[in-house]
C-alpha positions, 0 to 999 in steps of 0.5 A: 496522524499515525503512521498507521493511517498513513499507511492506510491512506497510500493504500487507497491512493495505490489502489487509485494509481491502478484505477486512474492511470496517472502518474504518482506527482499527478495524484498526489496534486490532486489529493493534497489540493487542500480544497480536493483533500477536504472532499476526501474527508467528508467521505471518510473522516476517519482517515481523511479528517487530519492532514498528514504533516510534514514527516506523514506527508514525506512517507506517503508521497515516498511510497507513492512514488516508489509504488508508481516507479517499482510497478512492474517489479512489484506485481511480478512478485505477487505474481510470484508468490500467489502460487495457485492465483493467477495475477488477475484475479486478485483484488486491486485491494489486496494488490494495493496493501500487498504492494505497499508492504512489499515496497516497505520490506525493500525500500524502507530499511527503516521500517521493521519486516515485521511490522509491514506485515502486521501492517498489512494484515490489518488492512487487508482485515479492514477492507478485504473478505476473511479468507483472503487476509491469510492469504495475504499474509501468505504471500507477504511471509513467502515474499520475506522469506524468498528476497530477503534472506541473507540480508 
């Protein structure tokens, strides 16, 4: 699995931590139960059809859990970035690869800015309409250039 699909598959799952209102341990039980995950790839083989080993495995549980535990920080800086948007009228979609790449950009020095953005991008190409992946790439360079700088 590349760390493109693991990507893709924390951005559904943070999309599901805002739908079910379970904690990041309780979602990440249920989608690794190997009989749940199964389910998951007859629906979209494509992502679902390989199990993410143990260095994926690693990254995706990460990013859960920091999405679940940085929640509120996260949906402040979208709030802060969207200028012109009010907060609720973003799709969970959007909020999900915008959090994903934020969470990356603040968390994981590992990982290149550059390429959380680009990441980003091509999700929201993906899964969301044209005219809001500029946006999306808006708010991810304003939210780079805002908290980043200088470090």
């Amino acid at each position: 699995m590349t760390r493109t699909a693991a990507r893709e598959i924390v951005m559904r799952l943070g999309f599901e931590l805002s739908v079910l209102g379970c904690t990041a341990d309780e979602l990440l039980d249920m989608v690794f139960d190997s009989e749940y995950y199964e389910t998951l790839a007859l629906e979209d083989e494509e992502l679902f059809g390989e199990t993410p080993d143990d260095k994926q495995r690693a990254y995706i549980e990460t990013l859960i859990r920091g999405l679940y535990e940085h929640n509120a920080e996260l949906d402040a800086y979208i709030e802060k970035y969207s200028v012109g948007w009010k907060f609720s009228r973003i799709s969970r979609t959007a909020v999900a690869i915008m959090k994903t790449a934020m969470y990356e950009v603040l968390y994981m020095p590992e990982i290149p800015r550059k390429a959380a953005i680009n990441e980003a991008v091509e999700l929201a190409k993906k899964y969301e309409e044209p005219e809001t992946v500029p946006f999306i790439n808006g708010v991810l360079g304003a939210f780079v250039k805002g908290e980043t700088e200088g470090l």
